[in-house]
C-alpha positions in Angstrom: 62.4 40.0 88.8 61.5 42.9 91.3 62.9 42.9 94.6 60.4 46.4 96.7 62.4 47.8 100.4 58.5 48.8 101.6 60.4 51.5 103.9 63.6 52.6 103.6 65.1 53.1 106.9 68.6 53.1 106.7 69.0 55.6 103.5 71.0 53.2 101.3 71.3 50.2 99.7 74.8 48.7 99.6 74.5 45.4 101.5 71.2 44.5 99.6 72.7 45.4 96.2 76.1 43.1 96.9 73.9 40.3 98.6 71.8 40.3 95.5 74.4 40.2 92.8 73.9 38.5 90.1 70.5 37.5 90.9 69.2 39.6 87.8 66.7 41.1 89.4 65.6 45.1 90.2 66.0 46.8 93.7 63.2 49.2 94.0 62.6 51.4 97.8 58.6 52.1 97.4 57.4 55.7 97.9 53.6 55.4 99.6 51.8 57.3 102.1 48.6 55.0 102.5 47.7 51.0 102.6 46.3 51.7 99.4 49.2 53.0 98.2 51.8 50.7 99.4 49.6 47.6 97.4 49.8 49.2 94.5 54.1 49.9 95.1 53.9 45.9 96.0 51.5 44.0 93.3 54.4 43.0 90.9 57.2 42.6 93.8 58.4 39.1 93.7 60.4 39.8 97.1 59.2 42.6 100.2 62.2 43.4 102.3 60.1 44.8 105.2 61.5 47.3 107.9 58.1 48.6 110.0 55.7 48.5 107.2 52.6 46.9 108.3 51.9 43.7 105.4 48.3 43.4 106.5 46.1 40.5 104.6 45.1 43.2 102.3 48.7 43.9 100.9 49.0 40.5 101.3 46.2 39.8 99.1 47.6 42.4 96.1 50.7 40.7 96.1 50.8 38.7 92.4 53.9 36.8 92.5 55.6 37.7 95.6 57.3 34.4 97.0 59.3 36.1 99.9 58.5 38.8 102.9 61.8 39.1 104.6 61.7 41.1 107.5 64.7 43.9 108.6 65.0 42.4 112.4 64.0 39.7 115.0 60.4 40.7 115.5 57.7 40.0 112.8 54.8 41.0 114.6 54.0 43.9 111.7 53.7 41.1 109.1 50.2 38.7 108.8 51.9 35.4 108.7 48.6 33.8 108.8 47.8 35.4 105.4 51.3 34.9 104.2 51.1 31.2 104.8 47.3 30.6 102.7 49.3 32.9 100.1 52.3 30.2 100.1 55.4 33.2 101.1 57.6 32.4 103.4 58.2 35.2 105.8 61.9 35.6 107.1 63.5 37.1 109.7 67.1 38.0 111.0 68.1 36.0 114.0 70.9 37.4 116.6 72.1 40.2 114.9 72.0 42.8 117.3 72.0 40.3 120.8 74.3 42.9 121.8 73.4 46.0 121.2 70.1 45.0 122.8 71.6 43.9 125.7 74.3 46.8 126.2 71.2 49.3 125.7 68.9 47.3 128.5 72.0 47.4 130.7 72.4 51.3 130.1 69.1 51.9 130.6 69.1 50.0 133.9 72.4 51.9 135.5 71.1 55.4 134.0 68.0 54.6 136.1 69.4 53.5 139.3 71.8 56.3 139.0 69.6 58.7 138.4 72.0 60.3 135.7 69.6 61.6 133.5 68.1 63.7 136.3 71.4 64.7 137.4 72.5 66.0 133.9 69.3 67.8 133.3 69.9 69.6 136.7 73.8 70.4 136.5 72.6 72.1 133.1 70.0 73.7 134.8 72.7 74.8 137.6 71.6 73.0 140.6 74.0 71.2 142.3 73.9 68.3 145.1 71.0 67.5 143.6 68.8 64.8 145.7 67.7 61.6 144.4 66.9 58.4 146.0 69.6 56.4 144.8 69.7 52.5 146.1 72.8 50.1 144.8 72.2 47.4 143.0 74.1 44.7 145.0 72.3 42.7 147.4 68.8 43.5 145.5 67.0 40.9 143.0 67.0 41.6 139.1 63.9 40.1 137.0 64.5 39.1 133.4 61.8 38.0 131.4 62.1 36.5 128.7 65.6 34.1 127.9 66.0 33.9 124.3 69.5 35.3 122.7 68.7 38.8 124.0 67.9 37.9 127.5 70.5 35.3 128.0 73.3 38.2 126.4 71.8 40.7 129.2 72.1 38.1 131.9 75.6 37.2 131.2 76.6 41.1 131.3 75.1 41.5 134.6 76.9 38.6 136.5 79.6 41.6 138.0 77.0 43.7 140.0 76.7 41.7 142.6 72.4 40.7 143.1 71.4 38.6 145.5 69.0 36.6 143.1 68.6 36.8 139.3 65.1 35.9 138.9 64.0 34.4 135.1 60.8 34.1 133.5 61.2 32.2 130.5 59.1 29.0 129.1 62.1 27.0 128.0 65.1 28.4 129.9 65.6 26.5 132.5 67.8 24.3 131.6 70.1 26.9 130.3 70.4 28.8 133.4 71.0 25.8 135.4 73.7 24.5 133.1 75.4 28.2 133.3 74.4 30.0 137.2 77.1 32.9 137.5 77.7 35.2 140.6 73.9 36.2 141.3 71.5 33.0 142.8 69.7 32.8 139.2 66.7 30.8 139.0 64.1 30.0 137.0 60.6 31.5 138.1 56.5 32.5 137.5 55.8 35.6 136.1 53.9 35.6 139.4 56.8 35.4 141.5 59.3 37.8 139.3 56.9 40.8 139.3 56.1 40.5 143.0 60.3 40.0 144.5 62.1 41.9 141.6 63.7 45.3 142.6 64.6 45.7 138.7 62.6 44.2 135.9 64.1 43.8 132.5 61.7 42.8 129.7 62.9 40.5 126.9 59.6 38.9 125.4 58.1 38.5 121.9 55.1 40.6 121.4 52.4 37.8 121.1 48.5 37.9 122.4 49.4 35.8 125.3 52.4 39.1 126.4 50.3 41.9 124.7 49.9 44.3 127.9 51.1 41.8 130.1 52.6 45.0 132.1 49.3 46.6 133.3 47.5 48.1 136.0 47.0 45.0 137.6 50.3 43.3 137.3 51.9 46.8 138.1 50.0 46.5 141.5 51.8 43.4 142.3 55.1 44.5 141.7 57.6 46.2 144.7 57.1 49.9 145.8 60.0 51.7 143.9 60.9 48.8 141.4 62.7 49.9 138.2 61.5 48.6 134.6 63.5 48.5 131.4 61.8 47.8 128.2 64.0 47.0 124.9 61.4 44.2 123.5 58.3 45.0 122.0 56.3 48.8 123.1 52.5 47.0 123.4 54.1 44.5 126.3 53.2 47.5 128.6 50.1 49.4 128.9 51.6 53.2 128.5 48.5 54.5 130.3 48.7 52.4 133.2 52.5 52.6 133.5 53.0 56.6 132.6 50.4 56.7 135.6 52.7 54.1 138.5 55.5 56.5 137.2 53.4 59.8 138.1 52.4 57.8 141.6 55.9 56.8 142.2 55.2 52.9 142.2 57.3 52.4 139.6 60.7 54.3 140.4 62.4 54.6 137.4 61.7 52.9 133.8 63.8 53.4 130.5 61.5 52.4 127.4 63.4 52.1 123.6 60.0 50.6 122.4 56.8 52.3 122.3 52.4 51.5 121.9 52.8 53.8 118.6 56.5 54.6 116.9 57.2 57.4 116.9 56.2 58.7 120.3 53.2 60.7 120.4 53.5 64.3 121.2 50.5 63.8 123.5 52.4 60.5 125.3 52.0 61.5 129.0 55.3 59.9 129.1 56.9 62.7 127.9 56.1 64.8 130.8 57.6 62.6 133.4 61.1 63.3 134.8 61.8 59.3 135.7 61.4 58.0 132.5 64.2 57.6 130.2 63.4 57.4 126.2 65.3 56.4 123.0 63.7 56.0 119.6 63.6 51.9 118.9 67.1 52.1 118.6 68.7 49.8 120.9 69.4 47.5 118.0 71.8 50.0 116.7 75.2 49.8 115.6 77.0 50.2 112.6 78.3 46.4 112.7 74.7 45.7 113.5 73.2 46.9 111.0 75.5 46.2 107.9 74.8 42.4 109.1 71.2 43.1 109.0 70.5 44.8 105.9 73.1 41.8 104.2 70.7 38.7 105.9 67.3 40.7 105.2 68.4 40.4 101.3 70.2 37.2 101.6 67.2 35.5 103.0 64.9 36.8 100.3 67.7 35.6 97.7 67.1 32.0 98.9 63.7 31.7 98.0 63.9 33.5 94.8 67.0 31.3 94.4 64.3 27.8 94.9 66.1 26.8 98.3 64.3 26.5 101.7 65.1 29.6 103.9 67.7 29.4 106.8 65.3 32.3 109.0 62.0 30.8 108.0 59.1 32.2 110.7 56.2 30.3 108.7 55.7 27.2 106.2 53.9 28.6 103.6 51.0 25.7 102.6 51.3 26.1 98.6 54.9 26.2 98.2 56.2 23.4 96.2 58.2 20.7 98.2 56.8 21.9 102.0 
């Protein structure tokens, strides 16, 4: 039994190799530089544990006996589940692992912006001092959160202290969560419509689906309040780079802090880069040593129960030719 890491991001193997004890079966980390490649690394795999690999219907396709693509994370949008399902794998994921992290990284993001602390670093090294920045406080202004699954619900329960006048949410099937638990801040369910156009601050905690892909664009951007601060730890295609590195250049969008990106990593050509009121980590807001020993331990375990013949506890499909579905 083989057992392929398509990408090894982490740089070891510990967590997988105890999760998978006993199992009797190989732990291989694939070396490939091309699709082509990374079918052939794959064919006789009877378990992918996927970090940012893209499993397209083609490596779908090579895959003999592969039962299992269990995915290093929440999101799964790399994977074709479609494929995967008329192939009969399961595709896994790991749920609430780094809540948060996520959350403590959207919050950072969103004081370094209002603060202006970046700039202010970058200046004091530069020797400037009393440096001028339009700095607003927070209190008394309206924070958008969209999206109200375990992340956005962690980053709304962090933010309860600072004092805004309204919490706005945009969330399909969170209102009857934030009416069961309203903290300091007026916090209401509301239309995308609505958040874009009253939020001072906009924190983005969506899936990347086709109904969210770009939902931040030109046009939405227009809508939204002179000024308003965005923070983006969800998914990079969400928001239209072009159209927002340009609101950034214009000034309509204040401040943003981005850990997600169009294309990982950032291209050197990104007009982002050239923009002083942008603030940019590498997809990491999911980090932390607890964090990630958790996640590499699930990512295994999960592809352990399917080898193992049991239904998977993280299931993100229902494969059609499995036996028993």
């Amino acid at each position: 039994m083989q057992i392929v890491i398509t990408d090894d991001r982490f740089g070891w193997n510990d967590e997988e190799e105890k999760a998978l004890a006993g199992l009797g079966a190989s732990l291989v980390v694939a070396s490939w530089n091309s699709e082509d490649e990374l079918i052939t690394a794959c064919s006789g795999a009877d378990a992918l544990l996927v970090n940012q690999a893209r499993i397209t219907g083609r490596v779908i396709q090579g895959l003999k006996k592969c039962r299992v693509i269990s995915r290093y994370g929440i999101g799964y949008d790399n994977v074709d589940i479609k494929a995967a399902e008329a192939k009969g794998i399961w595709v896994t994921n790991v749920r609430g692992y780094c809540t948060e992290e996520v959350a403590e990284h959207a919050l950072g993001m969103l004081l370094s912006c209002v603060r202006r602390i970046p700039v202010k670093d970058h200046a004091v090294r530069a020797g400037r001092w009393n440096i001028k920045a339009p700095i607003r406080r927070m209190s008394g202004r309206t924070l958008g959160i969209m999206g109200f699954g375990a992340t956005g619900r962690a980053f709304w329960e962090k933010v309860q202290g600072f004092g805004f006048s309204r919490i706005l949410i945009d969330d399909h099937h969170g209102g009857a969560l934030i009416a069961a638990s309203a903290g300091n801040g007026e916090a209401c369910f509301a239309p995308f419509d609505e958040l874009i156009r009253e939020s001072d601050f906009i924190s983005l905690h969506i899936p990347l689906r086709e109904e969210t892909r770009h939902i931040i664009n030109r046009e939405s951007i227009g809508r939204m309040k002179d000024g308003v601060i965005l923070i983006n730890t969800s998914r990079g295609p969400v928001i239209d780079e072009e159209a927002l590195a340009d609101a950034l250049a214009s000034g309509k969008i204040g401040a943003a802090g981005l850990d997600v990106f169009e294309k990982e990593p950032l291209p050197e050509s990104s007009a982002l880069l050239g923009l002083e009121n942008v603030i940019l980590t590498d997809h990491s807001a999911y980090y932390s040593e607890e964090a990630v020993s958790v996640l590499k331990t699930m990512t295994a375990l999960n592809a352990r129960e399917v080898l193992e013949g049991r239904t998977p506890k993280n299931p993100v499909n229902r494969p059609k030719l499995v036996s028993g579905i």
